[in-house]
N, CA and C atoms of all chains as a GROMACS GRO file, in nm:
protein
  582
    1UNK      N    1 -13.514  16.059  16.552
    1UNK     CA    2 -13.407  16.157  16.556
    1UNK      C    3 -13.435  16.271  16.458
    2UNK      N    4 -13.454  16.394  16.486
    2UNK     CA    5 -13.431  16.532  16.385
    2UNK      C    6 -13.294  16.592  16.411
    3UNK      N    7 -13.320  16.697  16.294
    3UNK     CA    8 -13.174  16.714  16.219
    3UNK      C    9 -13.061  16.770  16.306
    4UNK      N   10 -13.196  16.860  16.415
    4UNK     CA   11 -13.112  16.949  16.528
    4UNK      C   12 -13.037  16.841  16.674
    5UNK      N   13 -13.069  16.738  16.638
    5UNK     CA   14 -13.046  16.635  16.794
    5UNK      C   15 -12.945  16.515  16.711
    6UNK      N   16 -12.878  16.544  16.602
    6UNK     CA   17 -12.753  16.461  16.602
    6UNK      C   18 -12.655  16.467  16.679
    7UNK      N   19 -12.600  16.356  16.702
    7UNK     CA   20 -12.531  16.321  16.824
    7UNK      C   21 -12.393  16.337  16.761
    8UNK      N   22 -12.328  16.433  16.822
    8UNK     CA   23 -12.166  16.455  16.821
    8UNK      C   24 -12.148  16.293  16.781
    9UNK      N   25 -12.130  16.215  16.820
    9UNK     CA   26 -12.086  16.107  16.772
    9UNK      C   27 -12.078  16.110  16.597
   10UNK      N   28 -12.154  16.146  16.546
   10UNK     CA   29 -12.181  16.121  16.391
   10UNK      C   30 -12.150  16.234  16.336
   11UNK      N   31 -12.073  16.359  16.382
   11UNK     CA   32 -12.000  16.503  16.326
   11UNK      C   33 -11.888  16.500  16.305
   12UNK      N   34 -11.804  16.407  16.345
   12UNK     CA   35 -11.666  16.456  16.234
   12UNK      C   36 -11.572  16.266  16.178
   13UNK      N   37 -11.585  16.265  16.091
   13UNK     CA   38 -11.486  16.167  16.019
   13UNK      C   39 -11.438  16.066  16.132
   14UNK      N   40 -11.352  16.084  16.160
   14UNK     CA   41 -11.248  15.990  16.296
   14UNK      C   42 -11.376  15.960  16.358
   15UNK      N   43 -11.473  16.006  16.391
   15UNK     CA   44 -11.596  15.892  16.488
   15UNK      C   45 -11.663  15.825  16.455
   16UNK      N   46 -11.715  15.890  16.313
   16UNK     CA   47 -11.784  15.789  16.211
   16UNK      C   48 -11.724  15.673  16.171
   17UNK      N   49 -11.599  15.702  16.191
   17UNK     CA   50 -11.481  15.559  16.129
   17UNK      C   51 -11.467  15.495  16.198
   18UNK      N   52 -11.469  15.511  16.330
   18UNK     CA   53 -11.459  15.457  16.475
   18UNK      C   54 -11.573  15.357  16.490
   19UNK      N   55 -11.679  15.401  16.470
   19UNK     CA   56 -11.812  15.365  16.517
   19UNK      C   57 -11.869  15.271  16.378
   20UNK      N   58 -11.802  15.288  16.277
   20UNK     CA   59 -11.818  15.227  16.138
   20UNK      C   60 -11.793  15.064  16.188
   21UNK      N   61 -11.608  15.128  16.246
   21UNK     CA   62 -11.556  14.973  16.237
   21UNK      C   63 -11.615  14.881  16.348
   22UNK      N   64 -11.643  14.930  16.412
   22UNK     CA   65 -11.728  14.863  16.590
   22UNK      C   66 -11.831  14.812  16.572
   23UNK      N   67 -11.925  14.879  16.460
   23UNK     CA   68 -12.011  14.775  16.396
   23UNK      C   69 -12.003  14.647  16.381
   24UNK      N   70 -11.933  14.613  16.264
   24UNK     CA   71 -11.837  14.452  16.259
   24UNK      C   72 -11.833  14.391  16.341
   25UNK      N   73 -11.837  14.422  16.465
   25UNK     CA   74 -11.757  14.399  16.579
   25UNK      C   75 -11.666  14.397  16.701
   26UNK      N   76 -11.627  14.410  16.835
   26UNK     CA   77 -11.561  14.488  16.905
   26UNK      C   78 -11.345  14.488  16.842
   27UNK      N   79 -11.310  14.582  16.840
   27UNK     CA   80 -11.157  14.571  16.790
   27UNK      C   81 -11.065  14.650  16.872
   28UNK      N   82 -10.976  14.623  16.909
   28UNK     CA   83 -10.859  14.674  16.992
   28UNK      C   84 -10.830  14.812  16.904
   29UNK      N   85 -10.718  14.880  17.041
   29UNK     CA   86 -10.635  14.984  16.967
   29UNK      C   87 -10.583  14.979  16.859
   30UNK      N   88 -10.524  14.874  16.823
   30UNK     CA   89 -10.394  14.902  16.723
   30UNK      C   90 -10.471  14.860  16.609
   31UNK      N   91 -10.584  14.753  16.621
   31UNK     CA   92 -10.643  14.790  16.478
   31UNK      C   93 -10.731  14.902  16.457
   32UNK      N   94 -10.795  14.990  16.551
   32UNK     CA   95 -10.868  15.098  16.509
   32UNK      C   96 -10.750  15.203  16.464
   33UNK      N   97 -10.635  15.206  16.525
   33UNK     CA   98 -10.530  15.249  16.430
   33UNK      C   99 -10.491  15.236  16.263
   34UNK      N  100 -10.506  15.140  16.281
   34UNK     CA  101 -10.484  15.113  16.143
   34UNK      C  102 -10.580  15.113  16.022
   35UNK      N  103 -10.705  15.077  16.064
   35UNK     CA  104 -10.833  15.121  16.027
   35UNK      C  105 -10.853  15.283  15.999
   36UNK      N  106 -10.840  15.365  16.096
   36UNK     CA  107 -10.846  15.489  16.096
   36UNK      C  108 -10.736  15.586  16.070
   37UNK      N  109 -10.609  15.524  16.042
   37UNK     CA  110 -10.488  15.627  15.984
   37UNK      C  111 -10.520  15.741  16.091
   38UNK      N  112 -10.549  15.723  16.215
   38UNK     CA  113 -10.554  15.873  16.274
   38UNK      C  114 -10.415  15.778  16.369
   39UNK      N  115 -10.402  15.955  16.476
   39UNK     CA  116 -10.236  15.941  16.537
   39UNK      C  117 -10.274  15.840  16.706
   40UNK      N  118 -10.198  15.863  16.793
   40UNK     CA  119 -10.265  15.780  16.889
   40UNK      C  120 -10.340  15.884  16.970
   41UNK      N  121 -10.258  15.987  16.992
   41UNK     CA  122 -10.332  16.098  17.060
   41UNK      C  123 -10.474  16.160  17.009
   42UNK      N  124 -10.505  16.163  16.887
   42UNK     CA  125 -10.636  16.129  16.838
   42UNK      C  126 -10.738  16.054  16.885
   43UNK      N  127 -10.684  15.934  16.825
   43UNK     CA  128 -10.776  15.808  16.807
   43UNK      C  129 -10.811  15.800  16.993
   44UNK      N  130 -10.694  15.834  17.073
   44UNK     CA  131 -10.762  15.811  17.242
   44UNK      C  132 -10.831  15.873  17.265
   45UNK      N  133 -10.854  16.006  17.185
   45UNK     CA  134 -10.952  16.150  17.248
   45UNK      C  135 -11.079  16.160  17.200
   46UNK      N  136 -11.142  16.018  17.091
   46UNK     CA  137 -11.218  16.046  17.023
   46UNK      C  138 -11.287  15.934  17.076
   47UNK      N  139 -11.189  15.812  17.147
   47UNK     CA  140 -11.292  15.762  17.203
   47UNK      C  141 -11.303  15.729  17.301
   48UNK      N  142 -11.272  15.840  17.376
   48UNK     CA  143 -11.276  15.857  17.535
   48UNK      C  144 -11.461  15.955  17.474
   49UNK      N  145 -11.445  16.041  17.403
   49UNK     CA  146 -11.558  16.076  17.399
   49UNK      C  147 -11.702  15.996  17.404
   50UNK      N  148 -11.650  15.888  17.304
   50UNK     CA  149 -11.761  15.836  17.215
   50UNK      C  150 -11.772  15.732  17.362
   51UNK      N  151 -11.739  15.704  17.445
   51UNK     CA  152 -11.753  15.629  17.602
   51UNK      C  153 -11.852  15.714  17.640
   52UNK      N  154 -11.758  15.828  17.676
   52UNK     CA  155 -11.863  15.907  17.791
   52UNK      C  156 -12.013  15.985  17.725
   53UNK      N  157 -11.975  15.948  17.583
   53UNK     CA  158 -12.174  15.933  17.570
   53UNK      C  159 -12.223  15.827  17.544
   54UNK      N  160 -12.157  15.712  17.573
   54UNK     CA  161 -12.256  15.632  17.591
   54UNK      C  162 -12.189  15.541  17.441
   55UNK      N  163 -12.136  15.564  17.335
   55UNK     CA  164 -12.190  15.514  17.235
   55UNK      C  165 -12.128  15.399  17.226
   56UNK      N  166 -11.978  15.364  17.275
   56UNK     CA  167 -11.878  15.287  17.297
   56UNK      C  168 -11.809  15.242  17.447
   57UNK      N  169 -11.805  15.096  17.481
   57UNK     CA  170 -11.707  15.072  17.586
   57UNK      C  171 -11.606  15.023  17.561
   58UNK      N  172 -11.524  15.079  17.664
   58UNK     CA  173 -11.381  15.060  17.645
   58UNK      C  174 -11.338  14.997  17.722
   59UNK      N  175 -11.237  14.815  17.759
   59UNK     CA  176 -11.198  14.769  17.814
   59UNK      C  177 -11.080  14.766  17.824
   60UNK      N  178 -11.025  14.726  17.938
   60UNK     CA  179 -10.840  14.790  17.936
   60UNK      C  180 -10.818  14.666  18.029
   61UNK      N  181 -10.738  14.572  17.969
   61UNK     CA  182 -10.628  14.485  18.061
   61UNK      C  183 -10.529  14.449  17.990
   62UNK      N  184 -10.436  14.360  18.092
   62UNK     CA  185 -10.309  14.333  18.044
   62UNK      C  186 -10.279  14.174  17.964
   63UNK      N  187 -10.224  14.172  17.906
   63UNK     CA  188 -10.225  14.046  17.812
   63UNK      C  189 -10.072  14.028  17.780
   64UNK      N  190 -10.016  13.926  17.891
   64UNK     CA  191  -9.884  13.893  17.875
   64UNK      C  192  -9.770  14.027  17.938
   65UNK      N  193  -9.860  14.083  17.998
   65UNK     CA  194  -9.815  14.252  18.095
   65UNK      C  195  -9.790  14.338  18.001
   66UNK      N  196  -9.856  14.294  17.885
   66UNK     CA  197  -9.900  14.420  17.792
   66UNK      C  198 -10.030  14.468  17.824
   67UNK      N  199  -9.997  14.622  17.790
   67UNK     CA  200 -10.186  14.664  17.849
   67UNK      C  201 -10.243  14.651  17.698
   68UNK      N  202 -10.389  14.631  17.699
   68UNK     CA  203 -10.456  14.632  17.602
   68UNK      C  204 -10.603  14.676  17.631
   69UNK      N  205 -10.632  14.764  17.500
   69UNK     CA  206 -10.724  14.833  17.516
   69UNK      C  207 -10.844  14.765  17.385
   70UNK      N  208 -10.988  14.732  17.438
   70UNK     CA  209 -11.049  14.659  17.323
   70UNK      C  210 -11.210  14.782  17.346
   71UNK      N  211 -11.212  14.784  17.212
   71UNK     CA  212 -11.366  14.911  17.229
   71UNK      C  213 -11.475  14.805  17.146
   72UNK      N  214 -11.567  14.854  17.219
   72UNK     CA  215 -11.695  14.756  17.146
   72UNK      C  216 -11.808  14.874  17.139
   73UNK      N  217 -11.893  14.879  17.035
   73UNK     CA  218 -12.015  14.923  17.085
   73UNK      C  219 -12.129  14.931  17.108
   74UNK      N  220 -12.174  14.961  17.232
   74UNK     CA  221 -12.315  14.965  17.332
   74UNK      C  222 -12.439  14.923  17.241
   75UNK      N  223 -12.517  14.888  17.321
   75UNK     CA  224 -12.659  14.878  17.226
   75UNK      C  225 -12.677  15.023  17.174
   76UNK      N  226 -12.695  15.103  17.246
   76UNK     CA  227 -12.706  15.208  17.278
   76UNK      C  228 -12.665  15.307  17.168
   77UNK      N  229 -12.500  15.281  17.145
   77UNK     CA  230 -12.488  15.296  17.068
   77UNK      C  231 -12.506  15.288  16.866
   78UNK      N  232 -12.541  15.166  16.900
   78UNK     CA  233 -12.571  15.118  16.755
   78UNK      C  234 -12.754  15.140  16.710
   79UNK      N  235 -12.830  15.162  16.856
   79UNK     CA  236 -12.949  15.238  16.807
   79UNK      C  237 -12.946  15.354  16.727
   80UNK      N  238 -12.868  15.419  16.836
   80UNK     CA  239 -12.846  15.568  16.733
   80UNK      C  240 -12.802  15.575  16.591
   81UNK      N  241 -12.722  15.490  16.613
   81UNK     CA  242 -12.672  15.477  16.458
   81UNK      C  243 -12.735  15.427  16.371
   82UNK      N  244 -12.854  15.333  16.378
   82UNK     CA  245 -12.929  15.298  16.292
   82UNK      C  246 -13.017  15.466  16.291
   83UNK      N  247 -13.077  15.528  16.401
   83UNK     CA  248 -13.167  15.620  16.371
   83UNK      C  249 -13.092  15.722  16.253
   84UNK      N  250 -13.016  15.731  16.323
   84UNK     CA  251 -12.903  15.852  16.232
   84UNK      C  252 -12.964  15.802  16.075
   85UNK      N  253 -12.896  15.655  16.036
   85UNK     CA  254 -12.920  15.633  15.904
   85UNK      C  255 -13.091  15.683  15.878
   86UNK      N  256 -13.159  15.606  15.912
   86UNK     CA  257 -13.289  15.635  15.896
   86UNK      C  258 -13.331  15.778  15.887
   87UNK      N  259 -13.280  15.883  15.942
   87UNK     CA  260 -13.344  16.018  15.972
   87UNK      C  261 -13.276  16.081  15.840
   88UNK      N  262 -13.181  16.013  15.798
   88UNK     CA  263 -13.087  16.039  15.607
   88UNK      C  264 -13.159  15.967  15.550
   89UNK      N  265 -13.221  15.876  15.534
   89UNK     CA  266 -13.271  15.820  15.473
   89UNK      C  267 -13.486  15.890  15.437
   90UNK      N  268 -13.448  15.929  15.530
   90UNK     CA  269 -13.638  15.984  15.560
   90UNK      C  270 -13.608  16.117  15.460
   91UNK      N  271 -13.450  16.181  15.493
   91UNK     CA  272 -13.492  16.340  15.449
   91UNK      C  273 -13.462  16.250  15.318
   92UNK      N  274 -13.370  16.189  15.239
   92UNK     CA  275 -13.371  16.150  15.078
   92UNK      C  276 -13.495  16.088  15.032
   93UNK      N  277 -13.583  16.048  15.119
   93UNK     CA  278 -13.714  16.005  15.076
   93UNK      C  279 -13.794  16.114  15.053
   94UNK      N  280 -13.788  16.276  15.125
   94UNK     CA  281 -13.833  16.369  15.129
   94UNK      C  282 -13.841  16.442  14.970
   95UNK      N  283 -13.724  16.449  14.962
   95UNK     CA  284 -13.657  16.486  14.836
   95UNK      C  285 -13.670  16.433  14.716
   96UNK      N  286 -13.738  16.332  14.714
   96UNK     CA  287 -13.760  16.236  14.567
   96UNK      C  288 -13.890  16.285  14.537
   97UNK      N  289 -14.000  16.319  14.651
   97UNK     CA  290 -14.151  16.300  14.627
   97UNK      C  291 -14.174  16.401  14.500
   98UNK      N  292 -11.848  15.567  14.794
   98UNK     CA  293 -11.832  15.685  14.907
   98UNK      C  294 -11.750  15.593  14.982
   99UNK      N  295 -11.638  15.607  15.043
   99UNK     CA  296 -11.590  15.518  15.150
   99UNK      C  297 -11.594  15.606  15.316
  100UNK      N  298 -11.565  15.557  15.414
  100UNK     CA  299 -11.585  15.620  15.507
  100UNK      C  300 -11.456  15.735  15.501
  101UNK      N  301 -11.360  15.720  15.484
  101UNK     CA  302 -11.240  15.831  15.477
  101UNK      C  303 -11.231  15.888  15.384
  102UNK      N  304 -11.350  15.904  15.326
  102UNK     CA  305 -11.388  15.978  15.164
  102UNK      C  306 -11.506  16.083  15.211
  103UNK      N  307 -11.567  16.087  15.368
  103UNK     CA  308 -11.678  16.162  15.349
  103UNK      C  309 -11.672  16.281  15.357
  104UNK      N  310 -11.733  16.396  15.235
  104UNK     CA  311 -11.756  16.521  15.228
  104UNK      C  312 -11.741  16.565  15.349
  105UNK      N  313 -11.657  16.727  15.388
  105UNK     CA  314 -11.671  16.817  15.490
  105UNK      C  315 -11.806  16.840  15.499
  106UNK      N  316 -11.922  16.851  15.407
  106UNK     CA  317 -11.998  16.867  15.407
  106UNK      C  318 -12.116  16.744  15.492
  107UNK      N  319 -12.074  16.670  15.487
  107UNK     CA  320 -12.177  16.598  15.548
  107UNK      C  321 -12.084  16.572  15.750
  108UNK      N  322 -11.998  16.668  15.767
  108UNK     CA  323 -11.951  16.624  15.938
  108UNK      C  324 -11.979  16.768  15.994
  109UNK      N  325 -12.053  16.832  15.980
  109UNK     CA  326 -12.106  16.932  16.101
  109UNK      C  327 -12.311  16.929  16.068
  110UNK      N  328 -12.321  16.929  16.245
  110UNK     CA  329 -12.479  16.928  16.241
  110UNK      C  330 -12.514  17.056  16.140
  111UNK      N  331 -12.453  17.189  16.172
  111UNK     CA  332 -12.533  17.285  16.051
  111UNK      C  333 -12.526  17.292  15.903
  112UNK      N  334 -12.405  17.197  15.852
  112UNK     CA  335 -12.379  17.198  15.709
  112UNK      C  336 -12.444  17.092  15.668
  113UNK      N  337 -12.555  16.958  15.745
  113UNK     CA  338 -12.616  16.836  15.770
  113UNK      C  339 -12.756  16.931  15.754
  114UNK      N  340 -12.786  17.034  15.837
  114UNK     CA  341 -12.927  17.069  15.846
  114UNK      C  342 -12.936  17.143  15.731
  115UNK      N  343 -12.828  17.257  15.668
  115UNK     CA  344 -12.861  17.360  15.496
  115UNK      C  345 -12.905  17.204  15.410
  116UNK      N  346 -12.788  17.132  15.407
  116UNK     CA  347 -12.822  17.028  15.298
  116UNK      C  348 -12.963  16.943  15.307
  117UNK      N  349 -13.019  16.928  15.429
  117UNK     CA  350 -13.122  16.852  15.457
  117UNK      C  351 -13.246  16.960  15.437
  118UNK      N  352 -13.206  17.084  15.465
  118UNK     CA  353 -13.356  17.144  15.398
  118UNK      C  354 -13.332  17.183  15.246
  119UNK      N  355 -13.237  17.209  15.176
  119UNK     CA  356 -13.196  17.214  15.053
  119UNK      C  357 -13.282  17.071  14.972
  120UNK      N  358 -13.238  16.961  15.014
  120UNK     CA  359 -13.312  16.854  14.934
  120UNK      C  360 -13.449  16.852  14.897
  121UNK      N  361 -13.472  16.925  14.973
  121UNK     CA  362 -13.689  16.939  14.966
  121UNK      C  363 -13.706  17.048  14.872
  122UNK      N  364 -13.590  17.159  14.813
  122UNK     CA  365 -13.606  17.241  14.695
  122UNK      C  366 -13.551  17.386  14.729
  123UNK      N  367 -13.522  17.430  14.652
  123UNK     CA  368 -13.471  17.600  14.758
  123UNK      C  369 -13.527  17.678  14.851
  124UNK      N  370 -13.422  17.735  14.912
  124UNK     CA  371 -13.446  17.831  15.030
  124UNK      C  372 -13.405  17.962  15.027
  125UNK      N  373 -13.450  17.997  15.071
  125UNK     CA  374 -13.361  18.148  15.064
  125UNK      C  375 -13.294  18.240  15.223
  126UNK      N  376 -13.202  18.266  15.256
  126UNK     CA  377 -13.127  18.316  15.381
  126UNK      C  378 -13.234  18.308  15.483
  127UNK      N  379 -13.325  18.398  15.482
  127UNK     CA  380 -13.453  18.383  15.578
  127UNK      C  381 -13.480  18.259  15.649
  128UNK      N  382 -13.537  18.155  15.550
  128UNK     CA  383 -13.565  18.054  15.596
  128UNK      C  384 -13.471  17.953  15.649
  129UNK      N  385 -13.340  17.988  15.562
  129UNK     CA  386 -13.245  17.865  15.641
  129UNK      C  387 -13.228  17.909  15.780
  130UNK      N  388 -13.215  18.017  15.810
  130UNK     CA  389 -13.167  18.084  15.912
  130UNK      C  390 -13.281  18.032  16.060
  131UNK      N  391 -13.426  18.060  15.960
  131UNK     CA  392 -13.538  17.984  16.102
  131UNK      C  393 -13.481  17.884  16.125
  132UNK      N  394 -13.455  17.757  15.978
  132UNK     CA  395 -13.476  17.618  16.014
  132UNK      C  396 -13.352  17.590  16.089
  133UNK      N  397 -13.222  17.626  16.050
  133UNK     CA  398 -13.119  17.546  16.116
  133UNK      C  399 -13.107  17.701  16.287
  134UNK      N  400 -13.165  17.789  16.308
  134UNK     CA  401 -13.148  17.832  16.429
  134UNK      C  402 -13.031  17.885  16.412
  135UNK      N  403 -12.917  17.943  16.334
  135UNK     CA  404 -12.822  17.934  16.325
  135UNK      C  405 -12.794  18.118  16.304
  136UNK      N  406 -12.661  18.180  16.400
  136UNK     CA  407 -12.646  18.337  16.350
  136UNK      C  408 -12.675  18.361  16.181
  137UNK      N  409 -12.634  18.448  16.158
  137UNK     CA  410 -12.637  18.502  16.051
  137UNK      C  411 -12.509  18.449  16.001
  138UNK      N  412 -12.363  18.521  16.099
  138UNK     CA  413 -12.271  18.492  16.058
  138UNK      C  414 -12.164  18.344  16.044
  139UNK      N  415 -12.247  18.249  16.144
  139UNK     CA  416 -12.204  18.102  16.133
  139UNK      C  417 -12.267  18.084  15.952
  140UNK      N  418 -12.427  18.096  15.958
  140UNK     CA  419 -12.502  18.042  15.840
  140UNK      C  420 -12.436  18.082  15.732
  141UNK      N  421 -12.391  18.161  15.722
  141UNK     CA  422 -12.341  18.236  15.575
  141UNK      C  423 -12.157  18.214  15.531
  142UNK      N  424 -12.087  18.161  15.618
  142UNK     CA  425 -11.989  18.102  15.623
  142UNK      C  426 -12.008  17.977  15.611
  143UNK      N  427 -12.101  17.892  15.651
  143UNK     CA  428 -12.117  17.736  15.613
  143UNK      C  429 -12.155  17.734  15.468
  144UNK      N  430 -12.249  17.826  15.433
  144UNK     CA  431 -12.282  17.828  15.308
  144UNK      C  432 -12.198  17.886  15.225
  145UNK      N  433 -12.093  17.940  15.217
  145UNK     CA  434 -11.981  17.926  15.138
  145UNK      C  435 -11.936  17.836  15.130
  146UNK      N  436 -11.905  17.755  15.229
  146UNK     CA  437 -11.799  17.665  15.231
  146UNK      C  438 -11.860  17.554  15.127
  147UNK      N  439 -12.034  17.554  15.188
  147UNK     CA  440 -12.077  17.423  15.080
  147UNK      C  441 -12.090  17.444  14.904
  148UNK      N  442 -12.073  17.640  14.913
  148UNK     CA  443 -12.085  17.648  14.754
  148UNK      C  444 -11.972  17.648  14.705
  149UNK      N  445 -11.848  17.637  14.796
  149UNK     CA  446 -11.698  17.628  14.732
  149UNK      C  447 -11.684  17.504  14.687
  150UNK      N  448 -11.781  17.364  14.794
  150UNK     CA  449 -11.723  17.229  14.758
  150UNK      C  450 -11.820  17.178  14.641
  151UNK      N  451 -11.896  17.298  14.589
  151UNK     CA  452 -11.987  17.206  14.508
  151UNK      C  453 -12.134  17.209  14.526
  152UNK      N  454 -12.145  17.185  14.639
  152UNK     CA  455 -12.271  17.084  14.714
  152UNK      C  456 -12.400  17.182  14.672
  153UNK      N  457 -12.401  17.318  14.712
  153UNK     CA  458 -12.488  17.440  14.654
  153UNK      C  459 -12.457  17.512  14.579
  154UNK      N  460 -12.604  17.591  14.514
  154UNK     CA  461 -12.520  17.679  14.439
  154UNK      C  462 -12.599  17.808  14.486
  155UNK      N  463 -12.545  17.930  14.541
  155UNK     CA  464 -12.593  18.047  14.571
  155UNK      C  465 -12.650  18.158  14.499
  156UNK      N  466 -12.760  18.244  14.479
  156UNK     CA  467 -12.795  18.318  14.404
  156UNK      C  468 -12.827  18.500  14.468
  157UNK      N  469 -12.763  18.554  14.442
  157UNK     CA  470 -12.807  18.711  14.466
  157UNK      C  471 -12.863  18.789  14.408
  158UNK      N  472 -12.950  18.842  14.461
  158UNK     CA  473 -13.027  18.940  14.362
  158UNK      C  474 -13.083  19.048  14.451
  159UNK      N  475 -13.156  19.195  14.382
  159UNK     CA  476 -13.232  19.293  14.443
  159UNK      C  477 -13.399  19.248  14.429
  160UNK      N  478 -13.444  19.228  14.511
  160UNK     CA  479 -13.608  19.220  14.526
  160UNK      C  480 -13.638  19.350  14.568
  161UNK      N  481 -13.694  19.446  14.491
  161UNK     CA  482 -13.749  19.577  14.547
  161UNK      C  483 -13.638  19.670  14.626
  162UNK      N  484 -13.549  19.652  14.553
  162UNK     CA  485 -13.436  19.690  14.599
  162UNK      C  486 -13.382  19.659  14.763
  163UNK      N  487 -13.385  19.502  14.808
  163UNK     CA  488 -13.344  19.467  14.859
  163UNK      C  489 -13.292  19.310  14.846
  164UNK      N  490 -13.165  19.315  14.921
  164UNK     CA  491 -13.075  19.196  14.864
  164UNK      C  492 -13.146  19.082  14.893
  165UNK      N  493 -13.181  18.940  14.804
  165UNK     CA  494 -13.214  18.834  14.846
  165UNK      C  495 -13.125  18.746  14.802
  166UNK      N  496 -13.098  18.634  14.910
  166UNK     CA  497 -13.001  18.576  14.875
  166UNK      C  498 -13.062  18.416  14.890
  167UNK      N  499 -13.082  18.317  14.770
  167UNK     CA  500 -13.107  18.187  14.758
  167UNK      C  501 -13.054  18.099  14.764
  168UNK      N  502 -13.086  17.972  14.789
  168UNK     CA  503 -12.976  17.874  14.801
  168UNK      C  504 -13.044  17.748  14.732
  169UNK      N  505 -12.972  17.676  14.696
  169UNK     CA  506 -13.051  17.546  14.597
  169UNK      C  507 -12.939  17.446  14.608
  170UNK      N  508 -12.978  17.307  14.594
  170UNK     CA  509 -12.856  17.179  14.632
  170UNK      C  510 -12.844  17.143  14.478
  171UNK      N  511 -12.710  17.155  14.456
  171UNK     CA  512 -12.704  17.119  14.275
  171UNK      C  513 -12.691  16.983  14.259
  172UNK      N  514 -12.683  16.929  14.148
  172UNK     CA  515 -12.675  16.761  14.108
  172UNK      C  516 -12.586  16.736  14.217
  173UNK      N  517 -12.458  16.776  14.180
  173UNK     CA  518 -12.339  16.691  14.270
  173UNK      C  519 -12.421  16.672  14.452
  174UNK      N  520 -12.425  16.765  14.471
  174UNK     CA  521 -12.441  16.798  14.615
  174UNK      C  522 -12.562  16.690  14.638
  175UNK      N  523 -12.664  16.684  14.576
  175UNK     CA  524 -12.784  16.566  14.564
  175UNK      C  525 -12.722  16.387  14.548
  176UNK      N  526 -12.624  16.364  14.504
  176UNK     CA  527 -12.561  16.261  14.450
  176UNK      C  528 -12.484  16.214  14.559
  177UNK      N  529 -12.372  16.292  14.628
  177UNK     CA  530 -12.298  16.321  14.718
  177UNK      C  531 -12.392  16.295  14.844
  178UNK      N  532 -12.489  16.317  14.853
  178UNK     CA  533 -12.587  16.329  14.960
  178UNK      C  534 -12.614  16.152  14.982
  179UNK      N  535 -12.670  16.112  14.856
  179UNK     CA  536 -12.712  15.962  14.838
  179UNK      C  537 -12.619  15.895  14.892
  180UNK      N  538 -12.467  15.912  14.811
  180UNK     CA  539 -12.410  15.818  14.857
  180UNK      C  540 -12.327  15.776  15.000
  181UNK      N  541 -12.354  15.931  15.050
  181UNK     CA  542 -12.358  15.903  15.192
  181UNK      C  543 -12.437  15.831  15.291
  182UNK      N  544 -12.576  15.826  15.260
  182UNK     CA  545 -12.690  15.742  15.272
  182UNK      C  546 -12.682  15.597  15.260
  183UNK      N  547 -12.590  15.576  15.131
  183UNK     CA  548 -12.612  15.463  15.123
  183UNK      C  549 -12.423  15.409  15.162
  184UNK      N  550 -12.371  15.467  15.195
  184UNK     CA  551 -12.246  15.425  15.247
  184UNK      C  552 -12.244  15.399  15.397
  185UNK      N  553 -12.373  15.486  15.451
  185UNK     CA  554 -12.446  15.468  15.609
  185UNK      C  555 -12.514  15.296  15.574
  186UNK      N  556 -12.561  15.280  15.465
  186UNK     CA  557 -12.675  15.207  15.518
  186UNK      C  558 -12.585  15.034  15.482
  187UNK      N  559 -12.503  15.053  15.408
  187UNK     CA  560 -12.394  14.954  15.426
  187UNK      C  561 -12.343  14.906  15.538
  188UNK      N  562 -12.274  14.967  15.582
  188UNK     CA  563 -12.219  15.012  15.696
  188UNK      C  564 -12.296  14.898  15.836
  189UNK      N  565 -12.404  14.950  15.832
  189UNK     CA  566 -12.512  14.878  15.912
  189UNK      C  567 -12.576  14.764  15.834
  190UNK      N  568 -12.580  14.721  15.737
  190UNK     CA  569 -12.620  14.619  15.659
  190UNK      C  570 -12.489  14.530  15.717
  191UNK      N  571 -12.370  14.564  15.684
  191UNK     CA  572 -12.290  14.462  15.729
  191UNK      C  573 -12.258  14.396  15.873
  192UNK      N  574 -12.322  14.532  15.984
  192UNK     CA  575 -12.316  14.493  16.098
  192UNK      C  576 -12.444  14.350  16.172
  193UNK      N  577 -12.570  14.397  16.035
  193UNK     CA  578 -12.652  14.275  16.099
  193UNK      C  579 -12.639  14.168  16.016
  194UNK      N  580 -12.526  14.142  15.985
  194UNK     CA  581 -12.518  13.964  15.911
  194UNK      C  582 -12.468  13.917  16.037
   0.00000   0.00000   0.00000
């Protein structure tokens, strides 16, 4: 990965936090709510994004005829995110020599 | 660094690319301008913003009676940088246990 081909995914706060907590493990709405102090209309718009590139899936059923929404993320996703680190990590290696 | 702690500075690709060629030692308008591809007038508004938070520190001067304008990443902004690095590399450390 170079500096010019970071992936919207990793540009603003609320996705990084998103994609932080999904690490761990896959987690429903109401805890990425609470995790992320963002509003609901937010937190849905950020990861409707982070779906349609790929970085996160989003499952939706009902549980007791409650709907529930659980996000996990992709291999796919969590490649990038290791590169991301690595390509920060290459330029702070840059910088020490 | 926690994740809802991270610098404005480190959530846009062009304020990611000044700081990432900044770490390798100063630049001056010219060159940031090749490396990050960026107008004149985006580049020079990001680079306020990063010398308001700290992160750079800007220098003006006449070279032959023309304006040159430098840019250099100060302690904080170098420090700030790390611990984003290493608040990334946590992050993913905890995801592969």
């Amino acid at each position: 990965m170079e500096i010019n081909a970071i992936p919207e995914a990793f540009q603003t706060k609320l996705r990084l936090a998103i994609l932080s907590a999904l690490l761990t493990g896959e987690k429903n709405f109401k805890e990425l709510k609470k995790i992320t102090e963002a509003t609901d209309g937010n937190l849905g718009a950020q990861l409707k994004k982070l779906e349609e590139a790929g970085h996160i899936a989003i499952r939706k059923e009902f549980v007791n005829n409650k709907p529930k929404t659980t996000c996990a993320m992709t291999d796919f996703g969590r490649r990038q995110f290791r590169e991301y680190v690595e390509m920060l990590e290459r330029l702070l290696g840059q910088a020490e020599i």
